[in-house]
N, CA, C and O atoms as CSV, one atom per row, in Angstrom:
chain,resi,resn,atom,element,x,y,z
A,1,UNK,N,N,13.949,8.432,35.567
A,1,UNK,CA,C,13.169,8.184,34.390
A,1,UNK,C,C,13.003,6.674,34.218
A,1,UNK,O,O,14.048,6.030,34.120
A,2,UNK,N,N,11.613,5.887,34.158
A,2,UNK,CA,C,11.818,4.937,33.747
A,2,UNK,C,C,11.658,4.556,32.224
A,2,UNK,O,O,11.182,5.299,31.366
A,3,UNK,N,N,12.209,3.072,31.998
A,3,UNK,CA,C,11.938,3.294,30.470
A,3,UNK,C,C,10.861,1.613,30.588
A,3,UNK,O,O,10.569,0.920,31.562
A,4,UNK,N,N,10.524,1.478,29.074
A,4,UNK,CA,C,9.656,0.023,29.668
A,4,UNK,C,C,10.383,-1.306,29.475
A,4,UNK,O,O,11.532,-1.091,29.087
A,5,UNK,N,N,10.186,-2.246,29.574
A,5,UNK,CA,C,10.790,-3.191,29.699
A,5,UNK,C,C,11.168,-3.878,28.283
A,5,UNK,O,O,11.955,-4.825,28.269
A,6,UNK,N,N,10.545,-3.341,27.001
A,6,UNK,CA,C,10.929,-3.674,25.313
A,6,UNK,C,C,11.802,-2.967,25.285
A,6,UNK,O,O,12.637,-3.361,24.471
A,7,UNK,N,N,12.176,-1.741,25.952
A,7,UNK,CA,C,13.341,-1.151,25.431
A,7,UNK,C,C,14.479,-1.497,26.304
A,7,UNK,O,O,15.575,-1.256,25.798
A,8,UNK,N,N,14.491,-2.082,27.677
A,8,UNK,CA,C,15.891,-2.599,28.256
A,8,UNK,C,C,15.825,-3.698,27.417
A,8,UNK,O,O,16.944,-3.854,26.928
A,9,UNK,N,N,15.049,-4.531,27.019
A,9,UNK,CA,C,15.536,-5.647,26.313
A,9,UNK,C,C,16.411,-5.339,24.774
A,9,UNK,O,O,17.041,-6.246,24.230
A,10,UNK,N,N,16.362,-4.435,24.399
A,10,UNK,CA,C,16.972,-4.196,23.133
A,10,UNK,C,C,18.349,-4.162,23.349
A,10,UNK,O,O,18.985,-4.224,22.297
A,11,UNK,N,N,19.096,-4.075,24.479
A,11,UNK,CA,C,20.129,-4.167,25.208
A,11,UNK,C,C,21.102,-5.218,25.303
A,11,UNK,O,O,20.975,-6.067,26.185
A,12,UNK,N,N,22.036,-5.254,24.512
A,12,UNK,CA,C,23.135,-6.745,23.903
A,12,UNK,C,C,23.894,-6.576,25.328
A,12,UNK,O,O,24.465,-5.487,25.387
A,13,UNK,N,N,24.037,-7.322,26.416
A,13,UNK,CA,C,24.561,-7.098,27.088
A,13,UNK,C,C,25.723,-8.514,27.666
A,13,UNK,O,O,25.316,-9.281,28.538
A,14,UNK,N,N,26.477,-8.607,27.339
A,14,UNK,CA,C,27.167,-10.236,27.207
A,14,UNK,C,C,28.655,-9.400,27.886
A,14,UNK,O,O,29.153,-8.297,27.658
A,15,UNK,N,N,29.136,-10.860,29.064
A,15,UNK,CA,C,30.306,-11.453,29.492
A,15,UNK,C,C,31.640,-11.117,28.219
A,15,UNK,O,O,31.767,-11.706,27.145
A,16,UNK,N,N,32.414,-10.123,28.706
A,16,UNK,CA,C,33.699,-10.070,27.587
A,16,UNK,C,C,35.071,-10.213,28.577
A,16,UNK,O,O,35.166,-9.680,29.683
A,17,UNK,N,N,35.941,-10.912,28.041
A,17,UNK,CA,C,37.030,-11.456,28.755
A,17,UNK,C,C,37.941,-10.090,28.235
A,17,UNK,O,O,37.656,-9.704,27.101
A,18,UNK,N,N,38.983,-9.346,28.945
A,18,UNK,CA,C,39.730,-8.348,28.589
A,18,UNK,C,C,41.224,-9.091,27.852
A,18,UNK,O,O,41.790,-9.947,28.532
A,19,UNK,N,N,41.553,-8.890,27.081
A,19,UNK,CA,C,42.517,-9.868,26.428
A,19,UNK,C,C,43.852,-8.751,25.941
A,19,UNK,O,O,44.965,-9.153,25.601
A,20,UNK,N,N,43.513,-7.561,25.990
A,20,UNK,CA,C,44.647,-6.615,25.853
A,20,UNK,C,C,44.724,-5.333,26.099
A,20,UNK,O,O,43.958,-4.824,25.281
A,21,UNK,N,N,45.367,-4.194,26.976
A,21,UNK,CA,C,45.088,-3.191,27.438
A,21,UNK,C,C,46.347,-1.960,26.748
A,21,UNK,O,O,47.474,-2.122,27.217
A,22,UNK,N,N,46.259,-1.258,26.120
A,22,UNK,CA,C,46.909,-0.063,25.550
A,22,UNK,C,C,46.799,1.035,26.094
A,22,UNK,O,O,45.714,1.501,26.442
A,23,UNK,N,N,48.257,1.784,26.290
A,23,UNK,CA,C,47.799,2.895,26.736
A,23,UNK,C,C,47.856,3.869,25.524
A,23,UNK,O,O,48.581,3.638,24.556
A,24,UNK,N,N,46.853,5.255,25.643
A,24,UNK,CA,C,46.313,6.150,24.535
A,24,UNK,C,C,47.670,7.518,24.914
A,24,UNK,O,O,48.169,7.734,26.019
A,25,UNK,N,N,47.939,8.149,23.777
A,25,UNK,CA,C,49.340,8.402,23.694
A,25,UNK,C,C,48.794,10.049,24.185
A,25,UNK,O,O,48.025,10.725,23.501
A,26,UNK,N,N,49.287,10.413,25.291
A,26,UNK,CA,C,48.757,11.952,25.199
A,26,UNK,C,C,47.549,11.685,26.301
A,26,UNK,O,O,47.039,12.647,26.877
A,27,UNK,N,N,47.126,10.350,26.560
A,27,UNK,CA,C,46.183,10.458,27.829
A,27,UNK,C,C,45.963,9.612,29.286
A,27,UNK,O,O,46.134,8.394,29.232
A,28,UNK,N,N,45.621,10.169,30.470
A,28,UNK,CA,C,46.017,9.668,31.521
A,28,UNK,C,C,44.774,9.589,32.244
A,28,UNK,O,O,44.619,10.135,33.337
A,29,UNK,N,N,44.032,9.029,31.751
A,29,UNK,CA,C,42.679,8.418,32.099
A,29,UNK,C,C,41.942,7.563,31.154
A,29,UNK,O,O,40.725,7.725,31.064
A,30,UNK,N,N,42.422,6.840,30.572
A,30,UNK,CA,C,41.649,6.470,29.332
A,30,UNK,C,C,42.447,5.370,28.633
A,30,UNK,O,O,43.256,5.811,27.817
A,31,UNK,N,N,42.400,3.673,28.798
A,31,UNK,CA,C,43.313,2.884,27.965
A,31,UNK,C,C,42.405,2.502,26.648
A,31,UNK,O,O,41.200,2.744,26.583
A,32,UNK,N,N,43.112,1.914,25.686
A,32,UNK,CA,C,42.217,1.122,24.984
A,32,UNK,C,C,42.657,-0.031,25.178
A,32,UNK,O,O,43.819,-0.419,25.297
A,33,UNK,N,N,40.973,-0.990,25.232
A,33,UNK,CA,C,41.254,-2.252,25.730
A,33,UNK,C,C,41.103,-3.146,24.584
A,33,UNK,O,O,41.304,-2.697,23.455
A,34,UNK,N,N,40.807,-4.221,24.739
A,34,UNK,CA,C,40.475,-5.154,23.904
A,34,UNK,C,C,40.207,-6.351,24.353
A,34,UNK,O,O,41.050,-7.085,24.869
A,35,UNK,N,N,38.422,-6.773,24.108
A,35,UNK,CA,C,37.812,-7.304,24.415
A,35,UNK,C,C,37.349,-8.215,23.688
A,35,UNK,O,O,36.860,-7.974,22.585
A,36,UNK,N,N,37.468,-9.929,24.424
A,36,UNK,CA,C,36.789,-11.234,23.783
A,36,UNK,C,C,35.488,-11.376,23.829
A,36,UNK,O,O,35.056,-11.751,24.918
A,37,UNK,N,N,34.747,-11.201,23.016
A,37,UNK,CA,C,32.822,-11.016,23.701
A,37,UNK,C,C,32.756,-12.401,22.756
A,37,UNK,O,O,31.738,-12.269,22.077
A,38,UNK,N,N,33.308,-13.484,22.471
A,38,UNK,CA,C,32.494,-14.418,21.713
A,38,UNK,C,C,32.960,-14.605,20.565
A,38,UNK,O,O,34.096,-15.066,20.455
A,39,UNK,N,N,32.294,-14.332,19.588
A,39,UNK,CA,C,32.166,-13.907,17.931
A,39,UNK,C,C,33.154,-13.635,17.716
A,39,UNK,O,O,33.825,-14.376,16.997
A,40,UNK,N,N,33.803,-12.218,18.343
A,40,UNK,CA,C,34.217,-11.220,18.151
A,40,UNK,C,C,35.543,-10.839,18.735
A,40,UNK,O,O,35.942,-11.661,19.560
A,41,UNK,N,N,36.271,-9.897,18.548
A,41,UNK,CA,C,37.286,-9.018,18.898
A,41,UNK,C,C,37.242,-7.868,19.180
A,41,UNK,O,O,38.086,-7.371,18.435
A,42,UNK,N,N,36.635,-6.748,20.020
A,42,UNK,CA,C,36.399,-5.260,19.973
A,42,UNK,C,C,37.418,-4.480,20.743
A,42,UNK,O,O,38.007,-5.085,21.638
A,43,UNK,N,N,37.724,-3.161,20.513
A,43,UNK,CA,C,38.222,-2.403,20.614
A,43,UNK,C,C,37.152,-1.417,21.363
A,43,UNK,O,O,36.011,-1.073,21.057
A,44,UNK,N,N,38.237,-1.021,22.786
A,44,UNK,CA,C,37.027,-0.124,23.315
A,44,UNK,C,C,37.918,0.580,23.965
A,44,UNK,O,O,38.993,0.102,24.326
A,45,UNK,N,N,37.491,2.002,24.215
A,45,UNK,CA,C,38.006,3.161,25.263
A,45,UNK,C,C,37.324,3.373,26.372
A,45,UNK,O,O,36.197,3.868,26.341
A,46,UNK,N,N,37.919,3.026,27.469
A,46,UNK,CA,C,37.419,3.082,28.754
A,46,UNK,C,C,38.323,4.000,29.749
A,46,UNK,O,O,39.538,3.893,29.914
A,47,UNK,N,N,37.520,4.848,30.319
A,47,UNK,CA,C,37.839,5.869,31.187
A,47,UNK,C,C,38.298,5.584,32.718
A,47,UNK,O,O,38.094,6.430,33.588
A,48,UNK,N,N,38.982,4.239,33.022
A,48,UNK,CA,C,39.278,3.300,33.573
A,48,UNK,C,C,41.023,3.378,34.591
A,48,UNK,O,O,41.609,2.835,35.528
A,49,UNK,N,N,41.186,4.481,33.537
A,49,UNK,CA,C,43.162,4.165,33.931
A,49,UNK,C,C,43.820,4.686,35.774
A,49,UNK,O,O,44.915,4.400,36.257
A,50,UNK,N,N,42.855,5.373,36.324
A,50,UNK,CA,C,43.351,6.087,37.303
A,50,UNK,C,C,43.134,5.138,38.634
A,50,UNK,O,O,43.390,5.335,39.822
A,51,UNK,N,N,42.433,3.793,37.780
A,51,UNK,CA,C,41.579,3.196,39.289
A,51,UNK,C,C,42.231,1.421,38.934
A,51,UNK,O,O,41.912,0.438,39.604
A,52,UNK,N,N,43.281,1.405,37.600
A,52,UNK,CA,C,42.986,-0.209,37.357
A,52,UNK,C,C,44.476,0.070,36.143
A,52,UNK,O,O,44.695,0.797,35.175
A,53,UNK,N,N,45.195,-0.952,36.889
A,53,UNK,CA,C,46.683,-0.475,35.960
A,53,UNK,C,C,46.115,-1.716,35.004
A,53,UNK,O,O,45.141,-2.392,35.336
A,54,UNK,N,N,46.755,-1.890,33.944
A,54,UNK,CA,C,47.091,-2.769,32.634
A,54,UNK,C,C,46.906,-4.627,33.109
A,54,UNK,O,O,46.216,-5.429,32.479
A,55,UNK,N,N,47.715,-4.937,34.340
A,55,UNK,CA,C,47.879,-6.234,34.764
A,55,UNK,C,C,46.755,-6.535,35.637
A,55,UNK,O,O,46.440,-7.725,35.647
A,56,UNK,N,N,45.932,-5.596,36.524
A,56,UNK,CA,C,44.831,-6.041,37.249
A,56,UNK,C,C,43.433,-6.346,35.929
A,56,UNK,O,O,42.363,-6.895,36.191
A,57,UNK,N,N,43.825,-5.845,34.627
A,57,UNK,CA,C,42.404,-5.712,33.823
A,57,UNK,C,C,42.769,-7.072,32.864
A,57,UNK,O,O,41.728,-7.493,32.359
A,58,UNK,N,N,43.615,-7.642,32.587
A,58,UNK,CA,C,44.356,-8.503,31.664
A,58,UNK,C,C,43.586,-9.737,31.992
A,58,UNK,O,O,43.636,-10.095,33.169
A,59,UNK,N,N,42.926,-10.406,31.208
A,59,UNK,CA,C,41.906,-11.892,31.697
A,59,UNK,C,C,40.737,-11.732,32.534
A,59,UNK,O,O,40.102,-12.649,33.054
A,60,UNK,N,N,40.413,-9.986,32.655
A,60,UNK,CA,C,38.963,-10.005,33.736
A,60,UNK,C,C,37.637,-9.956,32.702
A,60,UNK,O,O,37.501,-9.410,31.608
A,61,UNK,N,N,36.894,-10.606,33.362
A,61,UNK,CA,C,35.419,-11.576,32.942
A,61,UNK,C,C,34.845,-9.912,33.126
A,61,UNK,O,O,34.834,-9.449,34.267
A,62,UNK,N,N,34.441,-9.170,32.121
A,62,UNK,CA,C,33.712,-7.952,32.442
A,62,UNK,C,C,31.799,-7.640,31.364
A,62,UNK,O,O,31.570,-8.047,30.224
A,63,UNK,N,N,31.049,-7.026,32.061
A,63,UNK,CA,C,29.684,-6.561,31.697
A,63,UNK,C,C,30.211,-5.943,30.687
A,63,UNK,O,O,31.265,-5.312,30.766
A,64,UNK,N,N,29.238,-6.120,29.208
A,64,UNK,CA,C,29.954,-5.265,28.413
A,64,UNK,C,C,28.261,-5.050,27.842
A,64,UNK,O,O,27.456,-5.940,28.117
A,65,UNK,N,N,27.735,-3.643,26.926
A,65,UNK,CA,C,27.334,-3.290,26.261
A,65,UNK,C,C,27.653,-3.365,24.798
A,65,UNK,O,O,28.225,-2.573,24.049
A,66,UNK,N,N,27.108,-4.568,24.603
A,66,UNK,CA,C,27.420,-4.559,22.450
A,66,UNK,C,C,27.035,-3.998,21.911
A,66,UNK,O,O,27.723,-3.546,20.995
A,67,UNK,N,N,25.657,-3.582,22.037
A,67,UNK,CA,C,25.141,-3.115,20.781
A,67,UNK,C,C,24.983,-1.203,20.970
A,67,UNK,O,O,24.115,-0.493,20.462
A,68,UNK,N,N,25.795,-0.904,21.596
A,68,UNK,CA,C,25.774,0.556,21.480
A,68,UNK,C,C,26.472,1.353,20.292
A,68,UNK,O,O,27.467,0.837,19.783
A,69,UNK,N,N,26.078,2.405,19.886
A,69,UNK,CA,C,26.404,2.768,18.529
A,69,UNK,C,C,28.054,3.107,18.484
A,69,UNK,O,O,28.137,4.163,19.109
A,70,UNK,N,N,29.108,2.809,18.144
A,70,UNK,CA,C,30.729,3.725,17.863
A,70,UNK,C,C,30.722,4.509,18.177
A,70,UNK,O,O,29.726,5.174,17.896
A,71,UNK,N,N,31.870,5.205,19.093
A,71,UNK,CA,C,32.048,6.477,19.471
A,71,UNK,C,C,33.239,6.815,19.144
A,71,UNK,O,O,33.970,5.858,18.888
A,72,UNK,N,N,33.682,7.801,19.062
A,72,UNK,CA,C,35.003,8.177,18.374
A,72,UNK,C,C,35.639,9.140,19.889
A,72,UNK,O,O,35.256,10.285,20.129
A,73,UNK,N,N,36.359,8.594,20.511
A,73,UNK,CA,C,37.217,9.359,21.537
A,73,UNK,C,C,38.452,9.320,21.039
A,73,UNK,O,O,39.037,8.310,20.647
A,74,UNK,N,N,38.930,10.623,21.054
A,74,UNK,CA,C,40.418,10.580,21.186
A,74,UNK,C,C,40.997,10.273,19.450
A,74,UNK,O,O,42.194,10.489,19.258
A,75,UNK,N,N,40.357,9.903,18.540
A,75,UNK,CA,C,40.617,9.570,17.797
A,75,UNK,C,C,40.373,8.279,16.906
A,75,UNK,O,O,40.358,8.011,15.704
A,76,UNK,N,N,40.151,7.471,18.378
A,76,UNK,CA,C,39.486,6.191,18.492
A,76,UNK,C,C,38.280,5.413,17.926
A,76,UNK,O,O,37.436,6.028,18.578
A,77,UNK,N,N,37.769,4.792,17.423
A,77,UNK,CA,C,36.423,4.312,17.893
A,77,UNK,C,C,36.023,3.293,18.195
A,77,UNK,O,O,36.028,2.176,17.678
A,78,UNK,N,N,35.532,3.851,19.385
A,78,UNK,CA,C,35.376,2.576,20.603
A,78,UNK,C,C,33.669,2.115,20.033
A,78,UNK,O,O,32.722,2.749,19.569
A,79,UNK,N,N,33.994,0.318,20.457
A,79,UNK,CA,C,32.645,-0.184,19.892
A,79,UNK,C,C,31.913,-0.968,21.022
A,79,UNK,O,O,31.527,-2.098,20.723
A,80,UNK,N,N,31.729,-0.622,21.982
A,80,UNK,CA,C,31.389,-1.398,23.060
A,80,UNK,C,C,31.692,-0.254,24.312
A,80,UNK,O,O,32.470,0.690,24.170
A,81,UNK,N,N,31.054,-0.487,25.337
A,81,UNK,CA,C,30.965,0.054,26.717
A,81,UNK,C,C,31.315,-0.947,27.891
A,81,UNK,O,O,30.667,-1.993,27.871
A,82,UNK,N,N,32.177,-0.803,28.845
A,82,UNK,CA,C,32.182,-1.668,29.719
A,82,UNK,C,C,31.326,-0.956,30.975
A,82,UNK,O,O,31.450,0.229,31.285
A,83,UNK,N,N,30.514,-1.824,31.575
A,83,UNK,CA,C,29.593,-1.244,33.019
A,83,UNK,C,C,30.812,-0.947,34.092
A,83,UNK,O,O,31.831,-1.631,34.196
A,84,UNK,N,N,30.503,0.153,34.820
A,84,UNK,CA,C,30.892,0.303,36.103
A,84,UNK,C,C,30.552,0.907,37.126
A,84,UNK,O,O,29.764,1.838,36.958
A,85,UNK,N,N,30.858,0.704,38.051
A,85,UNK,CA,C,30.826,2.138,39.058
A,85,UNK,C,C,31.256,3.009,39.783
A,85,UNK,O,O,32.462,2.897,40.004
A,86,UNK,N,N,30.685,3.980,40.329
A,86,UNK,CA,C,32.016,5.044,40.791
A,86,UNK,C,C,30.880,5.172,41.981
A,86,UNK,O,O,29.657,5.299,41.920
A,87,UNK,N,N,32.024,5.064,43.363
A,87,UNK,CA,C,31.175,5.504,44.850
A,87,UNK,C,C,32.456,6.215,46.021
A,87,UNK,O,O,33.162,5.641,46.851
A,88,UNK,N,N,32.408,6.927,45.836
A,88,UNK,CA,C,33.682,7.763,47.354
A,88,UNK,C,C,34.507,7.674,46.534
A,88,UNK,O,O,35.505,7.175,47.054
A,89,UNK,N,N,34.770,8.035,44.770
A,89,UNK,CA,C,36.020,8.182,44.285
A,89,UNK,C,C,36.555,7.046,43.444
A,89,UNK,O,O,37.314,7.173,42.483
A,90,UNK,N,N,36.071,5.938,43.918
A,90,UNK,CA,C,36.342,4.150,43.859
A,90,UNK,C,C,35.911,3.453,42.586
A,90,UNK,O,O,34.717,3.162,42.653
A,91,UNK,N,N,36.439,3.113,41.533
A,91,UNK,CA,C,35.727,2.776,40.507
A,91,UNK,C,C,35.668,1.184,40.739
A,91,UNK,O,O,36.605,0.483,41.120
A,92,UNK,N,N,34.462,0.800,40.451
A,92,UNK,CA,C,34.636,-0.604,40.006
A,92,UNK,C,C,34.310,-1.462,39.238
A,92,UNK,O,O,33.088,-1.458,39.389
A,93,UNK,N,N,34.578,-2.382,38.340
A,93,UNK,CA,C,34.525,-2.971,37.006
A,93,UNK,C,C,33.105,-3.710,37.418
A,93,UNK,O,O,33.189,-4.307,38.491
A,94,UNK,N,N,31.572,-3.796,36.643
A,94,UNK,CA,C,30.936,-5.189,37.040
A,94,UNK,C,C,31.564,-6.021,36.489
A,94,UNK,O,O,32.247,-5.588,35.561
A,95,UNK,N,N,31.652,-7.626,36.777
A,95,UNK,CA,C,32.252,-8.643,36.849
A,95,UNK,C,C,31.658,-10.000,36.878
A,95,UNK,O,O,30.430,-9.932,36.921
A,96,UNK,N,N,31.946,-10.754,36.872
A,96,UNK,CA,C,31.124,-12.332,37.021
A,96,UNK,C,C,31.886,-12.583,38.222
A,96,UNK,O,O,33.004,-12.306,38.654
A,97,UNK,N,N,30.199,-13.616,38.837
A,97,UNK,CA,C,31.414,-14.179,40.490
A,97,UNK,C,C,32.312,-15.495,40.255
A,97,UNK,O,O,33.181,-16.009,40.960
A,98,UNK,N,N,31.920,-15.755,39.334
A,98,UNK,CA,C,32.802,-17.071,38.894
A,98,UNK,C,C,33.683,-16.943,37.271
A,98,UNK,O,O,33.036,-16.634,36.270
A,99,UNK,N,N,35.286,-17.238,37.184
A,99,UNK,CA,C,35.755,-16.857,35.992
A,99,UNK,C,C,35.516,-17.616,34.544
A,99,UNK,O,O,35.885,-17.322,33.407
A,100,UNK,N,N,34.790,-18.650,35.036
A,100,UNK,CA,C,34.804,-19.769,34.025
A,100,UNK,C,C,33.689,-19.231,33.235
A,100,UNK,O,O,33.198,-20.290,32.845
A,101,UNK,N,N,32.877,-18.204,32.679
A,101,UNK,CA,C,31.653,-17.918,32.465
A,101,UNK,C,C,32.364,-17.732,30.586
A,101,UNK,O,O,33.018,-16.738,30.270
A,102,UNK,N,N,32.173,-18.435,29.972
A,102,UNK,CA,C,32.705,-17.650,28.479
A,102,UNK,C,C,32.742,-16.407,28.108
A,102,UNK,O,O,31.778,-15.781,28.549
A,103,UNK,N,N,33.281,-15.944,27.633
A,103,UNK,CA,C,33.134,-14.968,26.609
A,103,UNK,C,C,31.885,-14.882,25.863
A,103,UNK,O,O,31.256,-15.905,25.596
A,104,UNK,N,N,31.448,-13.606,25.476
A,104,UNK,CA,C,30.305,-13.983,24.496
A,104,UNK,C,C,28.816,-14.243,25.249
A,104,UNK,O,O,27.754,-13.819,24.793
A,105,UNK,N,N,29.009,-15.355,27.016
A,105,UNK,CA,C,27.713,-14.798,27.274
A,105,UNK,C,C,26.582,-14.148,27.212
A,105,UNK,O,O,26.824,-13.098,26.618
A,106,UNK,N,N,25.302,-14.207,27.547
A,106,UNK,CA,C,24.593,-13.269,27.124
A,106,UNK,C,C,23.933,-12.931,28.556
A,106,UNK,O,O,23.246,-13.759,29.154
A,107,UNK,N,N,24.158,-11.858,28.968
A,107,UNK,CA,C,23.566,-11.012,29.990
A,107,UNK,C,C,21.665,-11.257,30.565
A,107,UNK,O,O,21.022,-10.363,30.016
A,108,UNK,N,N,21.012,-11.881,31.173
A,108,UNK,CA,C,19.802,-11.934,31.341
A,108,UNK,C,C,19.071,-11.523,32.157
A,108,UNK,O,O,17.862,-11.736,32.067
């Protein structure tokens, strides 16, 4: 499906530094993280845990989705999306190639 190009732009898409990782009590796929986007401080649930322990995610420069609406997992509500991908099983975080990129960035 394509969509047109006014509506990918409506898309907050900014550099968030991971600054704290929790694990969710009762689940084994799923931490809550906590993410520096700038401004801000967010709280997010990412389906992440089976591919990326606590210390590999701690200070990583990650793609984040801001402006997506709250979701309530688990009890939670997560306010942000982190990008990834999944290929032969393999998840992987998108990322910046260089770490020095701020927080808060804005995706272009």
């Amino acid at each position: 499906m394509e969509i047109r190009f006014e509506e990918f732009k409506k898309m907050d898409l900014r550099v968030g530094k991971i600054i704290d990782v929790e694990d969710v009590a009762g689940a084994d796929r799923i931490y809550l993280i906590t993410v520096d986007i700038g401004d801000e401080k967010r709280k997010m649930v990412a389906g992440i845990k089976p591919w990326y322990s606590k210390e590999e995610l701690i200070g990583k420069n990650i793609v984040v989705i801001v402006n997506l609406e709250p979701k309530v997992i688990r009890g939670i509500e997560s306010k942000g999306m982190l990008l990834a991908t999944l290929f032969d099983n393999k998840l992987s975080i998108l990322t910046t190639d260089k770490q020095d990129v701020p927080p808060g960035s804005k995706i272009t």
